[in-house]
KOLBADO-688154 format. One record per residue: residue number from 1; x, y, z of N, C-alpha, C in turn; residue in one letter. Coordinates in steps of 0.1 Angstrom, whole numbers, plus 5000, padded with zeros to 4 digits. Atoms other than C-alpha are relative to their C-alpha. Layout:
# KOLBADO-688154
SITE  seq  npx  npy  npz  capx  capy  capz  cpx  cpy  cpz  type
SITE  NUM  X  Y  Z  X  Y  Z  X  Y  Z  A
...
//
This chain:
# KOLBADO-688154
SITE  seq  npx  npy  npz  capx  capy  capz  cpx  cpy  cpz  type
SITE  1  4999  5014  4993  9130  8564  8312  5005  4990  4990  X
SITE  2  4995  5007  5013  9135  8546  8274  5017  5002  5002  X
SITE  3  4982  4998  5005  9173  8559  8276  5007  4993  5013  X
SITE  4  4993  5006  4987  9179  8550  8312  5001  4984  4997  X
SITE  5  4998  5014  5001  9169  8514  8304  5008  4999  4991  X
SITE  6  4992  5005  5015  9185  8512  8267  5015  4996  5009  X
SITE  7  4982  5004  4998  9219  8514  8292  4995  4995  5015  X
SITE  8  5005  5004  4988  9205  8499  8322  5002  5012  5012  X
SITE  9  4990  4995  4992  9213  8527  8346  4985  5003  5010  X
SITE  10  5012  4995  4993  9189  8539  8375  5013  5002  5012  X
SITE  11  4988  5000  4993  9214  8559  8402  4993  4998  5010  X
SITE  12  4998  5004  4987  9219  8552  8433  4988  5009  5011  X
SITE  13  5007  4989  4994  9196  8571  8462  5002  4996  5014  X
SITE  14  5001  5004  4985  9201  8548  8494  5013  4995  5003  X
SITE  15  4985  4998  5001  9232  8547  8511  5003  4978  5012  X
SITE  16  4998  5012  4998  9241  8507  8518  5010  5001  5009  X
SITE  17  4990  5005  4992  9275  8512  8530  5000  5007  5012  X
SITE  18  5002  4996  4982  9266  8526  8566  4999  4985  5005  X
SITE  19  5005  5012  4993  9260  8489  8572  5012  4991  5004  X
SITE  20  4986  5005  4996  9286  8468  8591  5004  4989  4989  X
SITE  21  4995  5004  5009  9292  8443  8566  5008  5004  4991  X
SITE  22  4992  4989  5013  9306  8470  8541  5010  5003  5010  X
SITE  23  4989  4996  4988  9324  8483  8569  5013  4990  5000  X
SITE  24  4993  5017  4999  9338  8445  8576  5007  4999  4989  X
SITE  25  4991  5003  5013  9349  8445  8538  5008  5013  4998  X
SITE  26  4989  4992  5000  9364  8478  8540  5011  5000  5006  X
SITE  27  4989  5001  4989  9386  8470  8567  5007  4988  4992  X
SITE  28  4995  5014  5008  9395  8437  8549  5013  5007  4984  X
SITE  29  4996  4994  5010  9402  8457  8518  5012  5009  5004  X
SITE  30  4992  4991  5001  9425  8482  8530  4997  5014  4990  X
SITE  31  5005  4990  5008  9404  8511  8518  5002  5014  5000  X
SITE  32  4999  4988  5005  9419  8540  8527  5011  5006  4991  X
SITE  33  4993  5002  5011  9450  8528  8506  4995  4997  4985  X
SITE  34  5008  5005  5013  9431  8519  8476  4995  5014  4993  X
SITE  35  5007  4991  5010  9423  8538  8442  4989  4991  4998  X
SITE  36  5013  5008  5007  9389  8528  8434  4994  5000  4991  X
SITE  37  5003  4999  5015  9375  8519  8404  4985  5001  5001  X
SITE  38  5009  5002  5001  9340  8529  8394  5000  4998  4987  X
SITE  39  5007  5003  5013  9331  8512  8360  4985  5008  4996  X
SITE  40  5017  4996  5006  9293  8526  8358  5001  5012  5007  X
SITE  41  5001  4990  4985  9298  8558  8379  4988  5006  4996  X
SITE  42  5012  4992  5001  9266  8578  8367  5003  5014  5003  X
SITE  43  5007  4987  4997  9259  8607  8387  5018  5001  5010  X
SITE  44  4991  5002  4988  9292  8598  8410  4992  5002  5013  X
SITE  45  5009  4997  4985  9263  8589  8438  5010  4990  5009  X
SITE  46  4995  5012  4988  9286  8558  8453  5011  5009  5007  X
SITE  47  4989  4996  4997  9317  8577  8462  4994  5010  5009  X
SITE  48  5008  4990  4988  9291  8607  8481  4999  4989  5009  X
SITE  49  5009  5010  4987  9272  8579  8500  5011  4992  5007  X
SITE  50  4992  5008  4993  9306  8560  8510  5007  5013  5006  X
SITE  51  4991  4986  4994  9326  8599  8520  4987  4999  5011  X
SITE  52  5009  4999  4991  9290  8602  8542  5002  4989  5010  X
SITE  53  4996  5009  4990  9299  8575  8562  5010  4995  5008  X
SITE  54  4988  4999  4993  9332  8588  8574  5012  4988  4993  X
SITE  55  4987  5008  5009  9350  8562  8550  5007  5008  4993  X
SITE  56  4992  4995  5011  9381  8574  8528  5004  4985  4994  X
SITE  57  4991  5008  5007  9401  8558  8503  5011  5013  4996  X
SITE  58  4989  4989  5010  9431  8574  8481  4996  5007  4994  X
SITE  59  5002  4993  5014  9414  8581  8450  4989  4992  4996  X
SITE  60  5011  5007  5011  9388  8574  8426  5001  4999  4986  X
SITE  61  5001  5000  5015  9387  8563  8390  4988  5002  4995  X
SITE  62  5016  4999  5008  9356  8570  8369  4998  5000  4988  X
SITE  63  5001  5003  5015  9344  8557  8339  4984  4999  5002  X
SITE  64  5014  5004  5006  9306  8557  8323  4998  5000  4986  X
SITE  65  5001  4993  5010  9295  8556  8289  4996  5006  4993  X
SITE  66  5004  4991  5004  9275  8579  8291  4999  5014  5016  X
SITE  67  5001  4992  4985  9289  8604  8320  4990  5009  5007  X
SITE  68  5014  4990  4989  9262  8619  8345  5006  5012  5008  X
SITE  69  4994  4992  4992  9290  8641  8361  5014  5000  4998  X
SITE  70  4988  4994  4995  9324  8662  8361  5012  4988  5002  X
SITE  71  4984  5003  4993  9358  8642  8361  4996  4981  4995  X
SITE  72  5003  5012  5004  9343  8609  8345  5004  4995  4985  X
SITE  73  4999  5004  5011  9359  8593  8316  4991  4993  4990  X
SITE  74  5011  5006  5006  9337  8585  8289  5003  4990  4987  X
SITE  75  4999  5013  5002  9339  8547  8282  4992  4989  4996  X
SITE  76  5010  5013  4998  9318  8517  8271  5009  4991  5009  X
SITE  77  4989  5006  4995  9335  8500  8297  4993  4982  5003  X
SITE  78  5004  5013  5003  9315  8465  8289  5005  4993  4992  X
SITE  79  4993  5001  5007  9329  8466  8259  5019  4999  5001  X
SITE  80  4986  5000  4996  9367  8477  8270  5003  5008  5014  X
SITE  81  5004  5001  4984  9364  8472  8306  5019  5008  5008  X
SITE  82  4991  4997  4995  9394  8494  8326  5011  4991  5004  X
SITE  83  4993  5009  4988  9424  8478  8345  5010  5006  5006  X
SITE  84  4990  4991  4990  9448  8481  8366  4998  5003  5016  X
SITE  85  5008  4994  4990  9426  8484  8395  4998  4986  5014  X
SITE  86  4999  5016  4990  9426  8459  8428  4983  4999  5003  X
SITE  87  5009  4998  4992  9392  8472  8441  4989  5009  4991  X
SITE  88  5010  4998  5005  9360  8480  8425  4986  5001  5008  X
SITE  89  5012  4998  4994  9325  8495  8438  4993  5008  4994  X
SITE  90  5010  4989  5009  9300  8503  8414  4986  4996  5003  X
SITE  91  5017  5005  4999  9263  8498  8409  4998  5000  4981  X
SITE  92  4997  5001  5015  9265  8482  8374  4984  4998  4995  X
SITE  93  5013  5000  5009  9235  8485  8346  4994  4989  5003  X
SITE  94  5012  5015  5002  9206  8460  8347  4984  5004  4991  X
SITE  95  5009  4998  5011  9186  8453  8320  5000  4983  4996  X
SITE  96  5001  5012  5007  9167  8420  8313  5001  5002  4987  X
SITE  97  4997  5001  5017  9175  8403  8276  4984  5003  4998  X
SITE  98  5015  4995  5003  9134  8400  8274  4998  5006  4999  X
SITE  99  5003  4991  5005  9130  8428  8286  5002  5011  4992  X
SITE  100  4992  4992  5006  9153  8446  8262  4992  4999  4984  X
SITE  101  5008  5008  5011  9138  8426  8232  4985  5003  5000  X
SITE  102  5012  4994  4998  9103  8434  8246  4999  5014  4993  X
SITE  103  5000  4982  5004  9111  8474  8241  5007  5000  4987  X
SITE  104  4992  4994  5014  9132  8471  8211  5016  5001  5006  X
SITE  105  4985  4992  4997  9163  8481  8229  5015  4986  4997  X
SITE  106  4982  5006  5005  9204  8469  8222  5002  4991  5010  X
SITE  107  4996  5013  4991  9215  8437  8240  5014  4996  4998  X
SITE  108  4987  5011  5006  9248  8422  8241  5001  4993  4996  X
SITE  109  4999  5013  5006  9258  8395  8215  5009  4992  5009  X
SITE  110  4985  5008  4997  9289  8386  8231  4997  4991  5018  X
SITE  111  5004  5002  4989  9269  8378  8265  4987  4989  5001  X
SITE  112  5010  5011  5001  9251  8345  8273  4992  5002  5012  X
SITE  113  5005  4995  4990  9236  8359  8304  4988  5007  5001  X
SITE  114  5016  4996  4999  9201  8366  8312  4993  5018  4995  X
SITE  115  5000  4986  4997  9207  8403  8321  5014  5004  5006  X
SITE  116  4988  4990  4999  9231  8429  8319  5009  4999  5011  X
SITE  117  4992  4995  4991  9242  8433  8352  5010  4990  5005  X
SITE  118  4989  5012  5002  9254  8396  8352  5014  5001  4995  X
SITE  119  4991  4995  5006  9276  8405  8322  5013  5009  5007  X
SITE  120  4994  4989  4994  9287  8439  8339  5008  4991  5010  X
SITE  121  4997  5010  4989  9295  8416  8372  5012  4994  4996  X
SITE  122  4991  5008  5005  9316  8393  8349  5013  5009  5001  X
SITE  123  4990  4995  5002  9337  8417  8342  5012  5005  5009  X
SITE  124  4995  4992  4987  9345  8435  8375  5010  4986  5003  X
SITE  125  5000  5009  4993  9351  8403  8391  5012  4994  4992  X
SITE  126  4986  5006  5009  9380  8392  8360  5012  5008  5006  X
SITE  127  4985  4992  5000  9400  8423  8364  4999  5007  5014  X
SITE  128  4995  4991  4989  9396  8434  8400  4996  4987  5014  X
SITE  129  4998  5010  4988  9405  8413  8433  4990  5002  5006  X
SITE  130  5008  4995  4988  9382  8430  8456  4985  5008  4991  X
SITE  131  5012  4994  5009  9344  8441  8443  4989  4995  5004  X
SITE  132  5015  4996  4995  9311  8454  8458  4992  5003  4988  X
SITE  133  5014  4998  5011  9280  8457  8438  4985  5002  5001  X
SITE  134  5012  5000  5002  9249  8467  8437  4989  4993  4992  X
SITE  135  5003  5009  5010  9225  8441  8420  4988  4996  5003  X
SITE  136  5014  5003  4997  9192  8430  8420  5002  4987  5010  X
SITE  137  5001  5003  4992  9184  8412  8451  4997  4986  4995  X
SITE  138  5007  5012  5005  9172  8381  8432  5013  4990  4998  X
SITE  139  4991  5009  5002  9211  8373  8425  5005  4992  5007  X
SITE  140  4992  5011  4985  9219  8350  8455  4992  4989  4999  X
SITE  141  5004  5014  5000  9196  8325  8443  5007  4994  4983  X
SITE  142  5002  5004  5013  9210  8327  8406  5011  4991  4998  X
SITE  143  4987  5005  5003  9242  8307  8416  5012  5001  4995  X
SITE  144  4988  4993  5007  9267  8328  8399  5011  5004  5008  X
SITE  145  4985  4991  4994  9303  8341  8411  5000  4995  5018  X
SITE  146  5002  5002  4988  9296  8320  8445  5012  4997  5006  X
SITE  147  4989  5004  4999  9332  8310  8447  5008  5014  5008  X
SITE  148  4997  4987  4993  9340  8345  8455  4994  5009  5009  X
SITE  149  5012  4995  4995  9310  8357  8470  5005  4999  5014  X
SITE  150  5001  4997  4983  9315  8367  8508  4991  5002  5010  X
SITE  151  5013  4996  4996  9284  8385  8518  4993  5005  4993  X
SITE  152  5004  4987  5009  9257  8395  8504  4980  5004  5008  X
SITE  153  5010  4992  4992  9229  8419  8520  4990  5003  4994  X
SITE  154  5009  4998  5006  9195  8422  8512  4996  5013  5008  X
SITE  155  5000  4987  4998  9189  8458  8511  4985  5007  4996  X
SITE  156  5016  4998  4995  9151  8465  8531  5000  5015  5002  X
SITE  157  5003  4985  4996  9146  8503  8527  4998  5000  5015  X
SITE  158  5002  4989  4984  9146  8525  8562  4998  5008  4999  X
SITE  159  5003  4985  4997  9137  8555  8574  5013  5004  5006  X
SITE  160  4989  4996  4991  9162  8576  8594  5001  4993  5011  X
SITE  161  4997  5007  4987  9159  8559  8623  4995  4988  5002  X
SITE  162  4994  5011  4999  9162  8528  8613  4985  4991  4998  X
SITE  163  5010  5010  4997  9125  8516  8610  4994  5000  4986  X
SITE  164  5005  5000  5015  9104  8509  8578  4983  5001  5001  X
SITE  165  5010  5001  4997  9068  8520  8576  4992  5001  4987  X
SITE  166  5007  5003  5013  9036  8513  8551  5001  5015  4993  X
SITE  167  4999  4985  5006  9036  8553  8548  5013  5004  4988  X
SITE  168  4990  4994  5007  9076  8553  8537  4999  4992  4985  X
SITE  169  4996  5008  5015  9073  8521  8511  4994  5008  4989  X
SITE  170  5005  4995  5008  9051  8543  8491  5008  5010  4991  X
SITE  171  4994  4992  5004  9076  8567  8482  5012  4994  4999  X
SITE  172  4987  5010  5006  9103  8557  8458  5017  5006  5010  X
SITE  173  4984  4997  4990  9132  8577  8478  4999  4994  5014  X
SITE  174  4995  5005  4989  9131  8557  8505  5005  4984  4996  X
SITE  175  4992  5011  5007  9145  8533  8479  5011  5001  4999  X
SITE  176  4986  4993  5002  9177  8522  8467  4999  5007  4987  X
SITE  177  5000  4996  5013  9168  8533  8432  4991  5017  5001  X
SITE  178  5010  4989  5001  9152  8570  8422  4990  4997  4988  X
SITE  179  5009  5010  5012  9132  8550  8395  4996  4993  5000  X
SITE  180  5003  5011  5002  9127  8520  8403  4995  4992  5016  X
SITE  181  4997  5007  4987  9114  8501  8437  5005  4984  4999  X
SITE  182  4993  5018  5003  9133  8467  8422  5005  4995  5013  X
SITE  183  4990  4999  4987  9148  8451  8457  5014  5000  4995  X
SITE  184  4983  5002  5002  9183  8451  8456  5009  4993  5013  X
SITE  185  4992  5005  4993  9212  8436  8473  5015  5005  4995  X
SITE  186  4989  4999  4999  9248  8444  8482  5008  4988  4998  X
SITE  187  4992  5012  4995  9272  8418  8473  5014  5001  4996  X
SITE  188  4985  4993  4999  9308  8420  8483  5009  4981  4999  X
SITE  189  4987  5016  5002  9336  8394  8471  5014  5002  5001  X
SITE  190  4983  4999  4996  9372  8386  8481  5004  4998  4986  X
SITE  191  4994  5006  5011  9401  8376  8456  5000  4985  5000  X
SITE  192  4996  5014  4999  9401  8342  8469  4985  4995  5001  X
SITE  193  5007  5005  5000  9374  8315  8471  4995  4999  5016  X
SITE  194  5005  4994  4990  9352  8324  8502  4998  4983  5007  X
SITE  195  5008  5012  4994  9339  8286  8511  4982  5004  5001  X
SITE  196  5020  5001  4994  9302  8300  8524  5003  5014  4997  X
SITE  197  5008  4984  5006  9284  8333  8515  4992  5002  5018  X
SITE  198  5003  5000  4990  9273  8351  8549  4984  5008  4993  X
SITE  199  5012  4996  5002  9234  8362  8541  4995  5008  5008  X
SITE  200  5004  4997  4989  9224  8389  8556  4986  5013  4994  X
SITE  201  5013  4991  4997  9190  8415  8562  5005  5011  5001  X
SITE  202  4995  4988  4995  9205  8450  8560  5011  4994  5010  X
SITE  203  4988  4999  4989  9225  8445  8594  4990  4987  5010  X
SITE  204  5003  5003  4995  9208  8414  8605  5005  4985  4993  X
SITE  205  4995  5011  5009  9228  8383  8599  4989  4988  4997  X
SITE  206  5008  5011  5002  9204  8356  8585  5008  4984  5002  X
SITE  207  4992  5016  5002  9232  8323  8581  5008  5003  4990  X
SITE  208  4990  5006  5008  9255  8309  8560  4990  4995  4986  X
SITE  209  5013  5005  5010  9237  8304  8524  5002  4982  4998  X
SITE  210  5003  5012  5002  9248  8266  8527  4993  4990  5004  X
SITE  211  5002  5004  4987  9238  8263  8561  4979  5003  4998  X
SITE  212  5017  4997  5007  9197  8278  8547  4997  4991  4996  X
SITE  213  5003  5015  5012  9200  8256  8518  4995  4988  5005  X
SITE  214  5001  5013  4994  9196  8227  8543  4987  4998  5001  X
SITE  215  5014  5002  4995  9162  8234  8553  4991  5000  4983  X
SITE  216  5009  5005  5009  9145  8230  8517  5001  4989  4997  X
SITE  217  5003  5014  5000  9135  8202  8505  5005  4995  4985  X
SITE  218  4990  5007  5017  9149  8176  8474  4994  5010  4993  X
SITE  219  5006  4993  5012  9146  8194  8442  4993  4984  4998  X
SITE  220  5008  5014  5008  9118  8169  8423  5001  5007  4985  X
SITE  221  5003  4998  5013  9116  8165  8387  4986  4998  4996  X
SITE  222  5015  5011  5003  9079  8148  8392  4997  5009  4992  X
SITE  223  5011  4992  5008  9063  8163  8360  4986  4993  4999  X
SITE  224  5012  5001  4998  9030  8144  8372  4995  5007  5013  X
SITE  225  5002  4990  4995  9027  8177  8391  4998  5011  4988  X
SITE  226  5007  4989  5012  9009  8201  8367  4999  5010  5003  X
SITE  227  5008  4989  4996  9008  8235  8373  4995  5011  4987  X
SITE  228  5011  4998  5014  8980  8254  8349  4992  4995  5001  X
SITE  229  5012  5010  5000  8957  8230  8353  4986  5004  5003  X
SITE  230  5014  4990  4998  8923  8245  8347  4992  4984  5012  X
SITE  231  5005  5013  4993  8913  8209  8363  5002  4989  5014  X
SITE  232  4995  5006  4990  8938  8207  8391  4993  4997  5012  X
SITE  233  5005  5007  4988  8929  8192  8426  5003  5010  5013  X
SITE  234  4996  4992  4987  8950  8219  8444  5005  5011  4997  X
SITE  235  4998  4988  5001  8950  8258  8445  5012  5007  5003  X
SITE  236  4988  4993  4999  8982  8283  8448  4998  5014  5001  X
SITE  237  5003  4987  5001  8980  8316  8457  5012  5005  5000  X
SITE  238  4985  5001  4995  9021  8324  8450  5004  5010  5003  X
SITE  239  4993  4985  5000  9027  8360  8457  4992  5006  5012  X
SITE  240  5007  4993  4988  9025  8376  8491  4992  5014  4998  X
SITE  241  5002  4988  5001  9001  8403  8495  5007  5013  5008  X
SITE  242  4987  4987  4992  9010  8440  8509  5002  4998  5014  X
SITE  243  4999  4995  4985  9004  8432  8543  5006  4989  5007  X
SITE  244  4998  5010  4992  9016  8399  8554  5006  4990  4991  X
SITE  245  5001  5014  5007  9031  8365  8544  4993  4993  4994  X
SITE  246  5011  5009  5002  9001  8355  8527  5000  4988  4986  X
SITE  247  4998  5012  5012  9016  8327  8500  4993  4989  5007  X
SITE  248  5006  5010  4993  8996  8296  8510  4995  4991  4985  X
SITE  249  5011  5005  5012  8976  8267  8489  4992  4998  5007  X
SITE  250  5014  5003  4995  8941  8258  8492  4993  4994  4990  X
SITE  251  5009  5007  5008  8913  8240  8478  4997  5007  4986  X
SITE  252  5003  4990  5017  8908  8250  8442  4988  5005  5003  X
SITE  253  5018  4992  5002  8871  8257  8449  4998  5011  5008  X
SITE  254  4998  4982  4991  8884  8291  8472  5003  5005  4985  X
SITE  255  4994  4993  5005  8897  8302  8441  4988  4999  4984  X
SITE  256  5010  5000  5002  8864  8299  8426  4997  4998  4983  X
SITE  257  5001  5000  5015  8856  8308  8387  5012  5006  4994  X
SITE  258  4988  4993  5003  8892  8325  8384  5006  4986  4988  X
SITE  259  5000  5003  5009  8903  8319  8350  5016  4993  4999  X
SITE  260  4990  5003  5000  8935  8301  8348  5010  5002  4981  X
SITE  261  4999  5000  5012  8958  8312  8323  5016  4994  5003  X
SITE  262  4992  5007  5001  8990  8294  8311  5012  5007  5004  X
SITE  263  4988  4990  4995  9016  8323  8318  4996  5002  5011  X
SITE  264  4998  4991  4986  9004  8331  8353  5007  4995  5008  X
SITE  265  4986  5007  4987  9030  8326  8383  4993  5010  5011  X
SITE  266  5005  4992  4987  9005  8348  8411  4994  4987  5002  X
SITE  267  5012  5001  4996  8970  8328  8412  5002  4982  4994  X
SITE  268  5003  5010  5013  8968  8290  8394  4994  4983  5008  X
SITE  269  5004  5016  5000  8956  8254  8398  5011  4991  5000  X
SITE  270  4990  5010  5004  8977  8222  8404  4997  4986  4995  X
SITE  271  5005  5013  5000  8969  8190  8389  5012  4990  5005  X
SITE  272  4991  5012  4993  8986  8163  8415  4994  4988  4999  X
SITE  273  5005  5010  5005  8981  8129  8405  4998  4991  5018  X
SITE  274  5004  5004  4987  8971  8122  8447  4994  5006  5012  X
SITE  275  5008  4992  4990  8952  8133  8477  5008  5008  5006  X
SITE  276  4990  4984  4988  8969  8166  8495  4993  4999  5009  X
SITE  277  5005  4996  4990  8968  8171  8525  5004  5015  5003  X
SITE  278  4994  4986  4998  8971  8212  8524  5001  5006  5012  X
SITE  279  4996  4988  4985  8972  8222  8561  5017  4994  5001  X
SITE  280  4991  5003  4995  9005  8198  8562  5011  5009  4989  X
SITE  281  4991  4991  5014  9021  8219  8524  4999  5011  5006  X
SITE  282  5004  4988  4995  9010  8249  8545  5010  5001  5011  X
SITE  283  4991  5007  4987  9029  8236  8576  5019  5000  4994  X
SITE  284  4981  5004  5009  9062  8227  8553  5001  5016  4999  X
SITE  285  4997  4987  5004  9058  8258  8534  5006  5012  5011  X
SITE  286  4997  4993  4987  9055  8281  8568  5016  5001  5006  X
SITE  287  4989  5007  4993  9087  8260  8582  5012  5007  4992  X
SITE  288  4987  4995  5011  9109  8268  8551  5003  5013  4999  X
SITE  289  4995  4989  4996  9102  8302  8553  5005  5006  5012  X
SITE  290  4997  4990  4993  9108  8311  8583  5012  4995  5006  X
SITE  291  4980  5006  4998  9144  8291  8587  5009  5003  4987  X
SITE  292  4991  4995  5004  9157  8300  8559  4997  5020  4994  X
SITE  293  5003  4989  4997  9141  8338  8562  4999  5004  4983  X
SITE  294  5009  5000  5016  9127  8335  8525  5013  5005  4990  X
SITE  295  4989  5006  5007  9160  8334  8511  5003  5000  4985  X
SITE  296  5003  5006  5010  9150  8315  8487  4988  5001  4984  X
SITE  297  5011  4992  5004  9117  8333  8476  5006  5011  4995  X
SITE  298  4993  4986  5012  9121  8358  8446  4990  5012  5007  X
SITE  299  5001  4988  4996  9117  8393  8460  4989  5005  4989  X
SITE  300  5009  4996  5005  9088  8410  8450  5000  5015  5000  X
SITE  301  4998  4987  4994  9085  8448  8444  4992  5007  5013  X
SITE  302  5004  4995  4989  9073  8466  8476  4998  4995  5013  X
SITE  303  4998  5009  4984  9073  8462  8511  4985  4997  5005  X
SITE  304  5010  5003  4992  9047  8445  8531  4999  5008  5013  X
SITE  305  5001  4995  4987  9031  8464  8564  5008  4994  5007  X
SITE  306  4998  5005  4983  9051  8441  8586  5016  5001  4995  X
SITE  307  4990  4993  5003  9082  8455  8566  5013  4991  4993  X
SITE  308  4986  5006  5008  9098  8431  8544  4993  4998  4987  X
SITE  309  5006  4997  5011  9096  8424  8507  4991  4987  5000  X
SITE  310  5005  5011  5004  9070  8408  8494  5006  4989  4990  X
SITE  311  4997  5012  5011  9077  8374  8479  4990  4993  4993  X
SITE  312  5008  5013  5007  9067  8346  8451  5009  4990  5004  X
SITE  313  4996  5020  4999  9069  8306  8454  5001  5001  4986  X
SITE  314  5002  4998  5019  9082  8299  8418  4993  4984  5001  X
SITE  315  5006  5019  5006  9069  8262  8404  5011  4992  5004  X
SITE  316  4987  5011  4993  9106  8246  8413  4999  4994  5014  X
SITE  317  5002  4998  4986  9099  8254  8448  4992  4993  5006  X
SITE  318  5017  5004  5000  9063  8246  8453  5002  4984  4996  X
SITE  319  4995  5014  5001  9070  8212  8432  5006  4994  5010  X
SITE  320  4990  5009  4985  9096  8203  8460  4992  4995  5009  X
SITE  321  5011  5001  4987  9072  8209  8485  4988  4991  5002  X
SITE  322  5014  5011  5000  9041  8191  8472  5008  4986  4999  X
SITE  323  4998  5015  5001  9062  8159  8458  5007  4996  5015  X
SITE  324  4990  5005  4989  9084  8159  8493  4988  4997  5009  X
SITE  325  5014  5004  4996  9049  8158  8510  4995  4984  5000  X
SITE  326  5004  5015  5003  9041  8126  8494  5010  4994  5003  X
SITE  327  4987  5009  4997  9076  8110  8499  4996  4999  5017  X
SITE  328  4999  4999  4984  9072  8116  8534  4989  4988  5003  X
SITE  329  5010  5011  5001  9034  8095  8530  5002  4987  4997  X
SITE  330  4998  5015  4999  9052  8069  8518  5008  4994  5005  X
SITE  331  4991  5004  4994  9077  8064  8537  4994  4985  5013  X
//
């Protein structure tokens, strides 16, 4: 598992492109003319899982730098990234810097980016017009490459027929990873500047990500919103449990002798310098999620019984929420 991370790799296991969007961008693409570039190929699982779904193309290129299979050129190709190529579909390494630094393991110098797959991303997206990717599901809030960005699919494990149950989340092959249940997302970009990003649920269009964006509230800077606060006034519970939506606030004194510690982002205290009214932050909160279909909420690993992933409220979020509360009071 140490080697898999050292190069970020975890292959592929769930097959994305059966979904009409991919479809939508193959037709766009012109893919059964197309040589396709895979930069990370691994095991060569993307090129099975896209033949499985009655797609061709021409040909395939394959590079990894450390090949997992037959007919794969062996490249650092982060380092000296291929070209030549109009169209790219890989599922590129990911590997937080933290977490790389945490374990000991090798990081890019040349890369100001959080995590790897960013990097990897950069690159595709220089030298190739057209380019799908596999990527942690978290990147549609990180702002990056949005200019190009077309669609991009948040990819909710299934069963065969199409349904998701508490039985299958337990079992990592009904993931997209054979290692990992990280969420993930598909996201597909043109050569040109897209205007709007279509957001979608597997095969369930959610909006336009500009057209979401509408429904949250001002970003605030108020830092006389505390959160930590062994002394706050108002409780946070930010991370859904397995079975339901259950992010909510509440009176600090539900949340009883629980110890507040300065790194936590699940359980914590808020010191607000005014009276809350928490059924109306409960009300907002509710609202936001369920118009912009939690969007905006960082993906959490595993699915909840009612079959989506669990999410956190980060502090940016939450902030909005409580100070837009009060703005509204004083209005």
């Amino acid at each position: 598992m140490d080697k898999k991370r050292a190069n970020g790799r975890y292959y592929t296991r769930g097959n994305p492109f059966q979904l009409e969007p991919f479809r939508r961008w193959a037709i766009a693409v012109n893919l059964e003319q197309q040589t396709i570039l895979e930069p990370f190929a691994g095991a060569k699982d993307i090129p099975q899982l896209i033949a499985s779904t009655d797609l061709m193309c021409r040909n395939w290129a394959f590079y990894d730098i450390e090949p997992g299979a037959k007919g794969i050129v062996q490249q650092d190709t982060l380092a000296d990234f291929p070209t030549g190529y109009n169209v790219c579909i890989t599922n590129p390494p990911w590997l937080a810097r933290n977490s790389a630094t945490r374990r000991g393991l090798p990081f890019p110098e040349a890369t100001r980016y959080d995590d790897l797959y960013k990097y990897a991303l950069e690159q595709c997206l220089t030298n190739c017009k057209w380019v799908a990717a596999i990527i942690p599901e978290a990147f549609i809030r990180s702002g990056l490459f949005l200019q190009r960005l077309c669609d991009f699919i948040s990819l909710v494990p299934q069963t065969q027929n199409g349904t998701t149950t508490q039985e299958n989340t337990t079992r990592n092959t009904n993931y997209m990873f054979e290692d990992t249940e990280h969420p993930v997302g598909l996201a597909l970009f043109a050569p040109n500047t897209t205007g709007d990003v279509r957001v979608w649920r597997n095969n369930e269009l959610l909006g336009k990500f500009s057209e979401l964006q509408r429904y949250l509230p001002p970003r605030s800077r108020n830092r006389s919103i505390v959160f930590n606060d062994p002394k706050g006034n108002l409780g946070l519970f930010a991370i859904d449990n397995t079975v339901s939506a259950s992010i909510r606030f509440c009176p600090p004194a539900e949340l009883g002798a629980y110890r507040v510690r300065n790194q936590c982002r699940s359980i914590t205290k808020i010191g607000v310098p005014w009276d809350v009214d928490i059924d109306k932050l409960n009300a907002k909160l509710m609202d936001i999620r369920e118009k912009t279909h939690d969007v905006f909420l960082t993906a959490f690993k595993g699915l909840r019984r009612d079959r989506y992933y669990r999410r956190r409220l980060d502090w940016a979020l939450a902030r909005s929420i409580i100070d837009g509360e009060n703005s509204l009071l004083q209005m």
